[in-house]
mmCIF file of the N, C-alpha and C atoms, coordinates in Angstrom:
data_MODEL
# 
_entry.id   MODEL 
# 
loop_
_atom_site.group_PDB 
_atom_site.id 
_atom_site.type_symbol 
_atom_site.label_atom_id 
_atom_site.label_alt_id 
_atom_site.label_comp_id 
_atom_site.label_asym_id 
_atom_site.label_entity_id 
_atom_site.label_seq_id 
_atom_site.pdbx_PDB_ins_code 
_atom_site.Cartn_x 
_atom_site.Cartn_y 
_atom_site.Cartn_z 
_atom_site.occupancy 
_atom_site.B_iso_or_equiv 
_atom_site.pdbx_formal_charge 
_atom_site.auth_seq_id 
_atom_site.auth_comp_id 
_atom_site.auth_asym_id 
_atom_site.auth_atom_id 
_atom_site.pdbx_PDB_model_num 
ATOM 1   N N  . UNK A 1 1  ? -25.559 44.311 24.921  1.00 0.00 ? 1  UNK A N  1 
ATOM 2   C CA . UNK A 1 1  ? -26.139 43.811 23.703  1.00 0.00 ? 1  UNK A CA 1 
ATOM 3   C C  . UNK A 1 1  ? -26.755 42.440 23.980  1.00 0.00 ? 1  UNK A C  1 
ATOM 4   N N  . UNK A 1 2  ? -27.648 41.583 23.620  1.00 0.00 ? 2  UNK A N  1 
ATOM 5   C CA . UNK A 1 2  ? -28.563 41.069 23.657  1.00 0.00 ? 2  UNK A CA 1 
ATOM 6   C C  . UNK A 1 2  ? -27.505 39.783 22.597  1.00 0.00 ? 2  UNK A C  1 
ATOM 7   N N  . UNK A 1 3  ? -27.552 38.352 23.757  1.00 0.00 ? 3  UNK A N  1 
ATOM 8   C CA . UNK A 1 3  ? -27.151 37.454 23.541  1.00 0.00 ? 3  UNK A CA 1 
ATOM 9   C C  . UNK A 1 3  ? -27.044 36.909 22.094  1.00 0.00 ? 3  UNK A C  1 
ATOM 10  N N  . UNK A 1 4  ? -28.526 36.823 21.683  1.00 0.00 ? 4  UNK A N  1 
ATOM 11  C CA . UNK A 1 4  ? -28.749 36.520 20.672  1.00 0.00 ? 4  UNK A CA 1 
ATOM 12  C C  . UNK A 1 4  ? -28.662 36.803 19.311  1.00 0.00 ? 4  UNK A C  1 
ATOM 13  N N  . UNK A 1 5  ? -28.598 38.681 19.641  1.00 0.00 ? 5  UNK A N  1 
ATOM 14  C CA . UNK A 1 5  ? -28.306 39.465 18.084  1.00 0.00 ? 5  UNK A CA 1 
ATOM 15  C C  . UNK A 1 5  ? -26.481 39.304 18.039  1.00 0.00 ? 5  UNK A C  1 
ATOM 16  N N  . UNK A 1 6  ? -25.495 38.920 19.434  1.00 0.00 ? 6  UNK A N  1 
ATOM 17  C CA . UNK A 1 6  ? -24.043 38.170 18.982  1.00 0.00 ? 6  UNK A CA 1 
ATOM 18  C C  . UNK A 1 6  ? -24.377 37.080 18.126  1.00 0.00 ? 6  UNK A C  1 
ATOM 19  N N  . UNK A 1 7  ? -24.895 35.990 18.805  1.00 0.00 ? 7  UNK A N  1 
ATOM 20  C CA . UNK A 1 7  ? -24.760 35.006 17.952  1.00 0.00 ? 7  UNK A CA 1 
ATOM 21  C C  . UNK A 1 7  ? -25.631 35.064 16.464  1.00 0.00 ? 7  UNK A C  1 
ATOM 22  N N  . UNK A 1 8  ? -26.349 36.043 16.135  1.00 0.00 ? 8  UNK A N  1 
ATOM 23  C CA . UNK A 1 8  ? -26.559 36.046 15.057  1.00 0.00 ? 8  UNK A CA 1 
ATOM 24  C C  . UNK A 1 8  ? -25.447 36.208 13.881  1.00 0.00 ? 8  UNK A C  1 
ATOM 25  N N  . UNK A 1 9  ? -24.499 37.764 14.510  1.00 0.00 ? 9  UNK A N  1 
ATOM 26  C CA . UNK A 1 9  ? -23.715 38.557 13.712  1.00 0.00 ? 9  UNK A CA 1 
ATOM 27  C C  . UNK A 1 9  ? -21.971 37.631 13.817  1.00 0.00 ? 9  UNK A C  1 
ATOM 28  N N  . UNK A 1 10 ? -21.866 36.848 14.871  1.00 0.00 ? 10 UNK A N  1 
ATOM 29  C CA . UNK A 1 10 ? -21.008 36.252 14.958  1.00 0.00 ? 10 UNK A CA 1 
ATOM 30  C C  . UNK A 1 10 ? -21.253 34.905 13.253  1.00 0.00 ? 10 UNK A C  1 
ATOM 31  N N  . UNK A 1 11 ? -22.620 34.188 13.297  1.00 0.00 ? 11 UNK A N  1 
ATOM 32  C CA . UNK A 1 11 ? -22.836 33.564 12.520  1.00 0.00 ? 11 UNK A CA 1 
ATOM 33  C C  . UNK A 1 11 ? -23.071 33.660 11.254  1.00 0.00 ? 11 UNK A C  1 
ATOM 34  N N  . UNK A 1 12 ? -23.579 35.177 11.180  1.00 0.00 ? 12 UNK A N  1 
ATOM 35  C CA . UNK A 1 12 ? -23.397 35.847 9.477   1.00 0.00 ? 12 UNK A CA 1 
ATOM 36  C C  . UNK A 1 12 ? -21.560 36.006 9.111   1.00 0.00 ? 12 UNK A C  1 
ATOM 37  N N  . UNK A 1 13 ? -21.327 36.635 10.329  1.00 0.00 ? 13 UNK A N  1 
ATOM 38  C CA . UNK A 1 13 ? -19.636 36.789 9.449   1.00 0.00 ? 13 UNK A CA 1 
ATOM 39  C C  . UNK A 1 13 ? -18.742 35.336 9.220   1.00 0.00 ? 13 UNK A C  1 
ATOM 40  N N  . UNK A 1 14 ? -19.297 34.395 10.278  1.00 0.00 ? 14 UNK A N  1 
ATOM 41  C CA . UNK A 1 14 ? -18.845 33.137 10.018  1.00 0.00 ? 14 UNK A CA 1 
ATOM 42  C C  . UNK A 1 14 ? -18.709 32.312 8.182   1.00 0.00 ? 14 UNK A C  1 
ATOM 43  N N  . UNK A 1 15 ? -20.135 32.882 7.526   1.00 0.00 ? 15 UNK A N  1 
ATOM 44  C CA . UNK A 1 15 ? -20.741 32.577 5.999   1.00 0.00 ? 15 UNK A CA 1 
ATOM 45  C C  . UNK A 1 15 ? -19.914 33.478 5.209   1.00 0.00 ? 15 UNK A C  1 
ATOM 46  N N  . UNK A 1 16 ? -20.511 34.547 5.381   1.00 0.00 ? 16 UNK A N  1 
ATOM 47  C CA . UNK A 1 16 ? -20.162 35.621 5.000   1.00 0.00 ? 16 UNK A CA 1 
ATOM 48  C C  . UNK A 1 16 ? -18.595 35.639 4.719   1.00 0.00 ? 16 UNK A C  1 
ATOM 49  N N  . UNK A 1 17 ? -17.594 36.170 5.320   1.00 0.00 ? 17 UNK A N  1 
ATOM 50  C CA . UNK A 1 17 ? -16.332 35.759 5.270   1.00 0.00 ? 17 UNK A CA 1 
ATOM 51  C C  . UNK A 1 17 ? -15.793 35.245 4.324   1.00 0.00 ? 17 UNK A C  1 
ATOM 52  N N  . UNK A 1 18 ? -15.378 33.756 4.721   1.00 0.00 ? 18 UNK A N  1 
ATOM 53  C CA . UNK A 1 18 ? -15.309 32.777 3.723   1.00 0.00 ? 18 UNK A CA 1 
ATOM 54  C C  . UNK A 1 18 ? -15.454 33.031 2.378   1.00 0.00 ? 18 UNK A C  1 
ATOM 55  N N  . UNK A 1 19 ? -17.164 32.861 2.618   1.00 0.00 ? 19 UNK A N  1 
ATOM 56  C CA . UNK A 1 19 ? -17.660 33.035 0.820   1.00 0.00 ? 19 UNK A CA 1 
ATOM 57  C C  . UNK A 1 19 ? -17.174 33.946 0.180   1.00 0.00 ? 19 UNK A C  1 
ATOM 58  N N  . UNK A 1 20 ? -16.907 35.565 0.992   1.00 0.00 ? 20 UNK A N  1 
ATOM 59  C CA . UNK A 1 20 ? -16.262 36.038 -0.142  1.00 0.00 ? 20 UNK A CA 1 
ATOM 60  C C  . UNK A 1 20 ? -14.603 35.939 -0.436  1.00 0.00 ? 20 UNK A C  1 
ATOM 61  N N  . UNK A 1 21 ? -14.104 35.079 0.186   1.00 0.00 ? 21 UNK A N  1 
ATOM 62  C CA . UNK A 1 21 ? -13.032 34.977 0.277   1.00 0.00 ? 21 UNK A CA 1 
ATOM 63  C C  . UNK A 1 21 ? -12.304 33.705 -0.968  1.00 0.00 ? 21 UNK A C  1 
ATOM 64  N N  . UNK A 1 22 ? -13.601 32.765 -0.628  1.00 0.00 ? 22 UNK A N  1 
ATOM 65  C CA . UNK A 1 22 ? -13.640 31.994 -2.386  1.00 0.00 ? 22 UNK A CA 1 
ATOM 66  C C  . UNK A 1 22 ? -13.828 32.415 -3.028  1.00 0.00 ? 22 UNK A C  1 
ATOM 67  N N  . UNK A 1 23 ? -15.120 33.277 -3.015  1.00 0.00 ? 23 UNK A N  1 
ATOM 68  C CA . UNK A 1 23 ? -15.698 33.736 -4.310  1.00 0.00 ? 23 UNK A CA 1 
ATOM 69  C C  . UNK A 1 23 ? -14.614 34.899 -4.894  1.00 0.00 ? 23 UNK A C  1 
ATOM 70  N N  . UNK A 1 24 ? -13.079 35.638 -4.189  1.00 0.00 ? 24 UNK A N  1 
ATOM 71  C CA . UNK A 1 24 ? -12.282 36.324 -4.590  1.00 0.00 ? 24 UNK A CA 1 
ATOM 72  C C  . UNK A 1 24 ? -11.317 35.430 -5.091  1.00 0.00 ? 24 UNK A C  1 
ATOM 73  N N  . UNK A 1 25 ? -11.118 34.367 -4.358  1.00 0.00 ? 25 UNK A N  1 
ATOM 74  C CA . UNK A 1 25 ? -10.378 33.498 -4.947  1.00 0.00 ? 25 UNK A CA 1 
ATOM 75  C C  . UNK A 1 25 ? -10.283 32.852 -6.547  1.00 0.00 ? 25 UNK A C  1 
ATOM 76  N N  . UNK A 1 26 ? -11.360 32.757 -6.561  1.00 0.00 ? 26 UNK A N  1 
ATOM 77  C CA . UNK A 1 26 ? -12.113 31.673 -8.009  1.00 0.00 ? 26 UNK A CA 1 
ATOM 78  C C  . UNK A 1 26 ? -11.858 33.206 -8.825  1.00 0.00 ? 26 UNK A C  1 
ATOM 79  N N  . UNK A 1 27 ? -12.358 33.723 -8.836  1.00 0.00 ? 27 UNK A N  1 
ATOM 80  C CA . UNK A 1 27 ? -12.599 34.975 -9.661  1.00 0.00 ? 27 UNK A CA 1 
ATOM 81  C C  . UNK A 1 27 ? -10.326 35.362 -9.874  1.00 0.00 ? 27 UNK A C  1 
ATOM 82  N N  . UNK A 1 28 ? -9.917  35.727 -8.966  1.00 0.00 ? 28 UNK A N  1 
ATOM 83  C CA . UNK A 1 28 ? -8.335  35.928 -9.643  1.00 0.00 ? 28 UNK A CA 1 
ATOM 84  C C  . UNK A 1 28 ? -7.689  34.756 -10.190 1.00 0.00 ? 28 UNK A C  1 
ATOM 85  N N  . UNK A 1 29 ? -8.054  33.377 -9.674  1.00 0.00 ? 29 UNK A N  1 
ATOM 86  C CA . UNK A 1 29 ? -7.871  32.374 -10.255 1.00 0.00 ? 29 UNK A CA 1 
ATOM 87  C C  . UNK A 1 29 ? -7.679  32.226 -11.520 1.00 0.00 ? 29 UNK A C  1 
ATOM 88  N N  . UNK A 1 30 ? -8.716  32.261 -11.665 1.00 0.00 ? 30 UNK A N  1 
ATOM 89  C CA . UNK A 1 30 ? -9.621  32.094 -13.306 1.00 0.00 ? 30 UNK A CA 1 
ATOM 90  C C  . UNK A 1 30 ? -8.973  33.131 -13.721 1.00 0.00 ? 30 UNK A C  1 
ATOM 91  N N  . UNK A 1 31 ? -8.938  34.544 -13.386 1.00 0.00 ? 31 UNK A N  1 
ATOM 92  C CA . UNK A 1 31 ? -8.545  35.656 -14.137 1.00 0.00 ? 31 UNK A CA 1 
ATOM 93  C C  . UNK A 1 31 ? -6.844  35.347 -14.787 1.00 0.00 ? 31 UNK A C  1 
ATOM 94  N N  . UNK A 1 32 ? -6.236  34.653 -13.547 1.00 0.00 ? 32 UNK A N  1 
ATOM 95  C CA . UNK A 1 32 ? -4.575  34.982 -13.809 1.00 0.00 ? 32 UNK A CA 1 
ATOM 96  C C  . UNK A 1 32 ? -4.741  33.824 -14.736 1.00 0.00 ? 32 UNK A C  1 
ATOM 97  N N  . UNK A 1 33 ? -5.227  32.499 -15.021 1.00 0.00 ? 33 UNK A N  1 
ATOM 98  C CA . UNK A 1 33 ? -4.994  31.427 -15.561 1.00 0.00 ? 33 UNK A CA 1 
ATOM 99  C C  . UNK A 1 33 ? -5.899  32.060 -16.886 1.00 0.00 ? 33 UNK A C  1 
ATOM 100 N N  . UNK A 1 34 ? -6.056  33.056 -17.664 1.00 0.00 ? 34 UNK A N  1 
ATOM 101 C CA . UNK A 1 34 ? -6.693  33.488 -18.428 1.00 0.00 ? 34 UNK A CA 1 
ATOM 102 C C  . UNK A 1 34 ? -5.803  34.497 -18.859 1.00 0.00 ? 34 UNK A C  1 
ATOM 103 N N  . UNK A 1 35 ? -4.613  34.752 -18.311 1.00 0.00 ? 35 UNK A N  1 
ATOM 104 C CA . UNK A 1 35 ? -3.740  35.786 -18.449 1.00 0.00 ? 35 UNK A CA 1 
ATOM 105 C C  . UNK A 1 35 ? -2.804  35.016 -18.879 1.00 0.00 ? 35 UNK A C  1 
ATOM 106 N N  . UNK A 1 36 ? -2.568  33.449 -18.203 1.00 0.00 ? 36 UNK A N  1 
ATOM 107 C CA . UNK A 1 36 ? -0.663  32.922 -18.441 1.00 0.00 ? 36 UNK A CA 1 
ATOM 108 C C  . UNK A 1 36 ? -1.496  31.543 -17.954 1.00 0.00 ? 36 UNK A C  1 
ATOM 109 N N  . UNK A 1 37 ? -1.397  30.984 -18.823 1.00 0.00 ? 37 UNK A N  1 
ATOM 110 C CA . UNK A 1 37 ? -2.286  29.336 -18.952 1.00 0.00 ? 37 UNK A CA 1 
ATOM 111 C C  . UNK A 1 37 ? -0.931  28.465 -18.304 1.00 0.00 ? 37 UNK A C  1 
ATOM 112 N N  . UNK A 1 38 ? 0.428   29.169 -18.481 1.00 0.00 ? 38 UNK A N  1 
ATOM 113 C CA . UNK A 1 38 ? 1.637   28.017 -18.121 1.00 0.00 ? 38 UNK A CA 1 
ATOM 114 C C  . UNK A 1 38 ? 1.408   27.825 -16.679 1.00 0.00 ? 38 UNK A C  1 
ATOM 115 N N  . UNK A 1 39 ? 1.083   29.226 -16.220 1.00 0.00 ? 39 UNK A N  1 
ATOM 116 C CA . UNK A 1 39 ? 1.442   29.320 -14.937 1.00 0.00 ? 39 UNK A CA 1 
ATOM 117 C C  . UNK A 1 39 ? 0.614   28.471 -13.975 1.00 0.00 ? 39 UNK A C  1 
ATOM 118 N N  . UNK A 1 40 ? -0.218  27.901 -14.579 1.00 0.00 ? 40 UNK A N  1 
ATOM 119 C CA . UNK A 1 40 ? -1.171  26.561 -13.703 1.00 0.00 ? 40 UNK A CA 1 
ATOM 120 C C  . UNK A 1 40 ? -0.871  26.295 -12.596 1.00 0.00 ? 40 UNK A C  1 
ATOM 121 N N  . UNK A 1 41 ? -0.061  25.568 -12.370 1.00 0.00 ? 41 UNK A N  1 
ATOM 122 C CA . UNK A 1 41 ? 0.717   24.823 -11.397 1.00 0.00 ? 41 UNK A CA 1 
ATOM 123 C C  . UNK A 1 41 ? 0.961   25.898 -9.951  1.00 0.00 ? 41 UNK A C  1 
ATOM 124 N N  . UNK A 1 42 ? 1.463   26.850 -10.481 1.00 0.00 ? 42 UNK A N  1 
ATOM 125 C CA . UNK A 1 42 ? 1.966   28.384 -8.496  1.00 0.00 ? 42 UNK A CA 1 
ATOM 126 C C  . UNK A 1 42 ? 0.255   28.804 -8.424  1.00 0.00 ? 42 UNK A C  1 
ATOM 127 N N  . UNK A 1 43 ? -0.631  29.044 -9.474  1.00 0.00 ? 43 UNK A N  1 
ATOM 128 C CA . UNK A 1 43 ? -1.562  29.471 -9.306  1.00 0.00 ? 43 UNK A CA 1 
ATOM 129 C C  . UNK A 1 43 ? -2.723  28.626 -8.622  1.00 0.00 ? 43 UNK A C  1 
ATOM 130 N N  . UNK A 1 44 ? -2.679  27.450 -8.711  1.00 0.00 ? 44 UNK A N  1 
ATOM 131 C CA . UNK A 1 44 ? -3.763  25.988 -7.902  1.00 0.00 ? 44 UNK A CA 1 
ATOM 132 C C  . UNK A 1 44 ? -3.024  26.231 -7.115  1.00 0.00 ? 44 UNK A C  1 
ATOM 133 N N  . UNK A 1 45 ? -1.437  25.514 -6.722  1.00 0.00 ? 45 UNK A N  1 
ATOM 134 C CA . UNK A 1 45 ? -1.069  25.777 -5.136  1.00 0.00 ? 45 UNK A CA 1 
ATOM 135 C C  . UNK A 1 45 ? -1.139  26.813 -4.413  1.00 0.00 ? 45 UNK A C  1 
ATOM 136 N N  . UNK A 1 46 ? -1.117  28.252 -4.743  1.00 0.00 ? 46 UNK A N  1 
ATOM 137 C CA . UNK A 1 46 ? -1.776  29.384 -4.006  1.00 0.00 ? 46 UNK A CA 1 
ATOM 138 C C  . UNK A 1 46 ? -3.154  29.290 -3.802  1.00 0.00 ? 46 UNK A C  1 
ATOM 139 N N  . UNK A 1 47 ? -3.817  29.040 -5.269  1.00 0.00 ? 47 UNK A N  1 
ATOM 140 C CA . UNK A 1 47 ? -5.607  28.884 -4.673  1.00 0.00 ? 47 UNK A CA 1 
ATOM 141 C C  . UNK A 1 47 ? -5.984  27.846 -3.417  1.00 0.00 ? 47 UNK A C  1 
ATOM 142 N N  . UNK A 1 48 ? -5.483  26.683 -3.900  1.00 0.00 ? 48 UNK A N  1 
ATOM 143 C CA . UNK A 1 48 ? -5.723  25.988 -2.518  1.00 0.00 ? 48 UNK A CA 1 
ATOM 144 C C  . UNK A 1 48 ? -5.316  26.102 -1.243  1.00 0.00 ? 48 UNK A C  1 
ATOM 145 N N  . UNK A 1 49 ? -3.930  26.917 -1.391  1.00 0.00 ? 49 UNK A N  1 
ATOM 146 C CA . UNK A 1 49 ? -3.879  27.211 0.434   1.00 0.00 ? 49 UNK A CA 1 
ATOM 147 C C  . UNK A 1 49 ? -4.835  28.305 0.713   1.00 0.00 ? 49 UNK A C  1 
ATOM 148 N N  . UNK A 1 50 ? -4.701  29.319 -0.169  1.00 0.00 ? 50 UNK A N  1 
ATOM 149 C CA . UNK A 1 50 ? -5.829  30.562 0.250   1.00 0.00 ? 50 UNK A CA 1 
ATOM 150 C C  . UNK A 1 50 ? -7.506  29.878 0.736   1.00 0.00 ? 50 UNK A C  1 
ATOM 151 N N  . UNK A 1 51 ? -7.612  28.946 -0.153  1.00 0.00 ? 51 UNK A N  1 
ATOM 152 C CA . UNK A 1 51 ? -8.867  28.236 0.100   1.00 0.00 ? 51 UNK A CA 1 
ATOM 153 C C  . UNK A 1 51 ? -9.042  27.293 1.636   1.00 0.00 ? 51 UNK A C  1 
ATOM 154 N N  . UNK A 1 52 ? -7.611  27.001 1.952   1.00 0.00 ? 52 UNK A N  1 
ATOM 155 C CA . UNK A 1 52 ? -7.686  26.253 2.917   1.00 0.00 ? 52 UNK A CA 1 
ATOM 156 C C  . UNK A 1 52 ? -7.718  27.352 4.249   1.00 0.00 ? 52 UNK A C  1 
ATOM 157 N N  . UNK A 1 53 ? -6.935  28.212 3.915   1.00 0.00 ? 53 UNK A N  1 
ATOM 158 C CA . UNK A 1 53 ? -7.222  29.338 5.489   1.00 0.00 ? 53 UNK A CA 1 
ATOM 159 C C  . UNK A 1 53 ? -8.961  30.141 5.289   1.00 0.00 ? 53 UNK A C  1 
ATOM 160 N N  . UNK A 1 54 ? -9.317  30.307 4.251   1.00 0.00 ? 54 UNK A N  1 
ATOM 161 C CA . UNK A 1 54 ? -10.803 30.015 4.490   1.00 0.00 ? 54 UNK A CA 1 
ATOM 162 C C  . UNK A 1 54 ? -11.804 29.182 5.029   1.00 0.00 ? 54 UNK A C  1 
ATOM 163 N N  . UNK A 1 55 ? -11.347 28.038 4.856   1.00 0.00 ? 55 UNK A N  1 
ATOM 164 C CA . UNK A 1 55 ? -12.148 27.408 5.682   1.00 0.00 ? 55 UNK A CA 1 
ATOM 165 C C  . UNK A 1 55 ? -11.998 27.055 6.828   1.00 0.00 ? 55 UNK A C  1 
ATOM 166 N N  . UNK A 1 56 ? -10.503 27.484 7.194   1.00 0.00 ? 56 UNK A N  1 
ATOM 167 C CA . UNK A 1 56 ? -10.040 27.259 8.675   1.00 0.00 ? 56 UNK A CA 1 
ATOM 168 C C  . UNK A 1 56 ? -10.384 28.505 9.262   1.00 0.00 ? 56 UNK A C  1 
ATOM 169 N N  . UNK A 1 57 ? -10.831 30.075 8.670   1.00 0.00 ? 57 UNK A N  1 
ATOM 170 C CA . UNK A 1 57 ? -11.749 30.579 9.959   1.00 0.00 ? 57 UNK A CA 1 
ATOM 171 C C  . UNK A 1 57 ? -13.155 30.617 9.621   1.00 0.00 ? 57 UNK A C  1 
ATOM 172 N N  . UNK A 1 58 ? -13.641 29.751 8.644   1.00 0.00 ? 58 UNK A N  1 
ATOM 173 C CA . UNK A 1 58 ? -14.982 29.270 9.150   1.00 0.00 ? 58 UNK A CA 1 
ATOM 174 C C  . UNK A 1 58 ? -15.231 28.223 9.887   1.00 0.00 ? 58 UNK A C  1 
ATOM 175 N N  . UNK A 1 59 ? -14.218 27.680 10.219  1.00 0.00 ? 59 UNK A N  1 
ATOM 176 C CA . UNK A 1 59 ? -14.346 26.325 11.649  1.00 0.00 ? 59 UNK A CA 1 
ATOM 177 C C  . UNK A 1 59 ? -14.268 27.356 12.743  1.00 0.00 ? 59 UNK A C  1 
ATOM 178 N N  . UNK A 1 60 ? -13.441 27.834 12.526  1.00 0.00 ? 60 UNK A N  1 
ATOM 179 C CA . UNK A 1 60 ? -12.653 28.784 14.325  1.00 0.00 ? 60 UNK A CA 1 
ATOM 180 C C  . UNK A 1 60 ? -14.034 29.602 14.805  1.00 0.00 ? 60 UNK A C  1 
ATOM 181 N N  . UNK A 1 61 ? -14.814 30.595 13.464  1.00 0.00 ? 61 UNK A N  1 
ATOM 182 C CA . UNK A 1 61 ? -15.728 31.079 13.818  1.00 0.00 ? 61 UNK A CA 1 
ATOM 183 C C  . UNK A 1 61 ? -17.063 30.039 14.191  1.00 0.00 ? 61 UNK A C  1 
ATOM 184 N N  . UNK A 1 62 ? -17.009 29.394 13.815  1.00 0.00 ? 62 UNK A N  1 
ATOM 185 C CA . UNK A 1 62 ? -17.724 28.678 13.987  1.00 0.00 ? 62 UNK A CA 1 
ATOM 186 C C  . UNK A 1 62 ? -17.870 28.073 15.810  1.00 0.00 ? 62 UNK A C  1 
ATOM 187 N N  . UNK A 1 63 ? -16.705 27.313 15.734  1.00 0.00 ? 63 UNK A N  1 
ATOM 188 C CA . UNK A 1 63 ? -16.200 27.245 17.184  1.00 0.00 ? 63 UNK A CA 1 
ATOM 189 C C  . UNK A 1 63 ? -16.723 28.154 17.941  1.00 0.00 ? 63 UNK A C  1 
ATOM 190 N N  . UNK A 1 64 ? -16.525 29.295 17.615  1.00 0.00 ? 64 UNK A N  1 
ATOM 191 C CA . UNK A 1 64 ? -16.393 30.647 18.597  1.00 0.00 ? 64 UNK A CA 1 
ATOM 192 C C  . UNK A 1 64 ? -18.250 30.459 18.751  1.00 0.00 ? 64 UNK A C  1 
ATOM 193 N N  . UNK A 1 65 ? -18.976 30.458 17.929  1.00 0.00 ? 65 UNK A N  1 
ATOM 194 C CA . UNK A 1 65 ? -20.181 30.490 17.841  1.00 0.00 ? 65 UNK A CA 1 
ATOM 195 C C  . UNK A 1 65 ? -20.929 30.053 18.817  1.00 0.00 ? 65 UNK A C  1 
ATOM 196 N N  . UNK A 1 66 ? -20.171 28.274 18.549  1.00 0.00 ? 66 UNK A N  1 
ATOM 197 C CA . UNK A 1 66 ? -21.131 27.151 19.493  1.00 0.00 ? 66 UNK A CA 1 
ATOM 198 C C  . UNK A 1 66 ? -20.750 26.938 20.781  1.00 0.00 ? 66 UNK A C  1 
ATOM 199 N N  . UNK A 1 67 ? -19.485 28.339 21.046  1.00 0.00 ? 67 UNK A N  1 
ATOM 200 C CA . UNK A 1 67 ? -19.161 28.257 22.928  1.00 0.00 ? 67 UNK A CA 1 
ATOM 201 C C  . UNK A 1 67 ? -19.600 29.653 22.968  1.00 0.00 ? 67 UNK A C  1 
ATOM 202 N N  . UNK A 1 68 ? -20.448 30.484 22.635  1.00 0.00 ? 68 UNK A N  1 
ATOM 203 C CA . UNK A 1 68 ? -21.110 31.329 23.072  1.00 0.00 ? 68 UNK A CA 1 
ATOM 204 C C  . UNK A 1 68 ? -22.163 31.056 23.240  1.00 0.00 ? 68 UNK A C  1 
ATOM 205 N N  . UNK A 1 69 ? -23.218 30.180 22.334  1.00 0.00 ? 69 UNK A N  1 
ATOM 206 C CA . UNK A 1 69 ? -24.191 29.481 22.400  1.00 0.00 ? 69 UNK A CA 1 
ATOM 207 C C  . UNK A 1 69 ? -24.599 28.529 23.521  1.00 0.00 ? 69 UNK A C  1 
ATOM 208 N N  . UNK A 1 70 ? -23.606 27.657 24.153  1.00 0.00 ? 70 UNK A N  1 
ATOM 209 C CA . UNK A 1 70 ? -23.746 26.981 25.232  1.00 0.00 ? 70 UNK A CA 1 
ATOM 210 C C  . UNK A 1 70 ? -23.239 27.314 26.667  1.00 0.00 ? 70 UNK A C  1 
# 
Protein backbone atom coordinates (compact mmCIF):
# COMPACT_ATOMS: atom_id res chain seq x y z
CA UNK A 1 0.00 0.00 0.00
CA UNK A 2 1.25 3.32 -0.90
CA UNK A 3 2.86 5.44 1.94
CA UNK A 4 0.77 8.12 1.63
CA UNK A 5 -2.90 6.70 1.33
CA UNK A 6 -1.50 5.21 5.39
CA UNK A 7 -0.92 8.41 6.39
CA UNK A 8 -3.96 9.69 5.06
CA UNK A 9 -6.33 6.91 6.74
CA UNK A 10 -4.14 6.82 9.81
CA UNK A 11 -5.03 10.79 9.97
CA UNK A 12 -8.79 10.56 9.19
CA UNK A 13 -9.26 7.99 12.05
CA UNK A 14 -7.03 10.16 14.20
CA UNK A 15 -10.31 13.17 13.74
CA UNK A 16 -12.63 10.96 13.15
CA UNK A 17 -12.45 8.85 16.35
CA UNK A 18 -12.41 11.26 18.91
CA UNK A 19 -15.09 13.41 17.43
CA UNK A 20 -17.36 10.82 17.56
CA UNK A 21 -16.49 9.85 20.73
CA UNK A 22 -17.43 13.53 22.13
CA UNK A 23 -19.95 14.00 20.03
CA UNK A 24 -21.41 10.44 21.93
CA UNK A 25 -20.40 11.81 24.90
CA UNK A 26 -22.24 15.32 24.91
CA UNK A 27 -25.25 13.71 23.43
CA UNK A 28 -25.68 10.86 26.71
CA UNK A 29 -24.55 13.60 28.81
CA UNK A 30 -27.10 15.93 28.13
CA UNK A 31 -29.52 13.01 27.70
CA UNK A 32 -28.91 11.42 31.37
CA UNK A 33 -28.78 15.07 32.97
CA UNK A 34 -32.28 15.51 31.26
CA UNK A 35 -33.38 12.29 32.83
CA UNK A 36 -32.02 12.96 36.75
CA UNK A 37 -30.78 16.71 37.03
CA UNK A 38 -29.42 15.44 40.82
CA UNK A 39 -27.23 13.23 39.33
CA UNK A 40 -24.84 16.14 37.98
CA UNK A 41 -21.99 15.59 39.84
CA UNK A 42 -21.11 11.05 38.69
CA UNK A 43 -22.34 12.30 35.34
CA UNK A 44 -19.46 15.49 34.62
CA UNK A 45 -16.92 13.18 36.41
CA UNK A 46 -17.62 10.31 33.95
CA UNK A 47 -17.98 12.86 31.00
CA UNK A 48 -14.71 14.25 31.66
CA UNK A 49 -12.68 11.19 32.04
CA UNK A 50 -14.43 9.67 28.92
CA UNK A 51 -13.46 13.02 27.33
CA UNK A 52 -10.04 12.80 28.57
CA UNK A 53 -9.23 9.16 27.02
CA UNK A 54 -10.43 10.82 23.85
CA UNK A 55 -8.15 13.00 23.54
CA UNK A 56 -5.44 10.84 24.74
CA UNK A 57 -5.88 8.62 21.50
CA UNK A 58 -5.97 11.56 19.45
CA UNK A 59 -2.38 12.47 20.71
CA UNK A 60 -1.18 8.66 20.48
CA UNK A 61 -2.71 8.63 16.92
CA UNK A 62 -1.43 11.39 16.20
CA UNK A 63 2.07 10.42 17.40
CA UNK A 64 1.71 7.34 15.41
CA UNK A 65 1.12 9.64 12.37
CA UNK A 66 4.15 12.00 12.62
CA UNK A 67 6.65 8.77 13.04
CA UNK A 68 5.33 7.32 9.97
CA UNK A 69 5.61 10.54 8.26
CA UNK A 70 9.29 11.07 9.08
Amino acid sequence: MDRNIVIVLVFALSILGPTLIIAAAGFASISALGRNPSAAPKIFTGMVVQLMVAVAIAVIALLILFQLYS
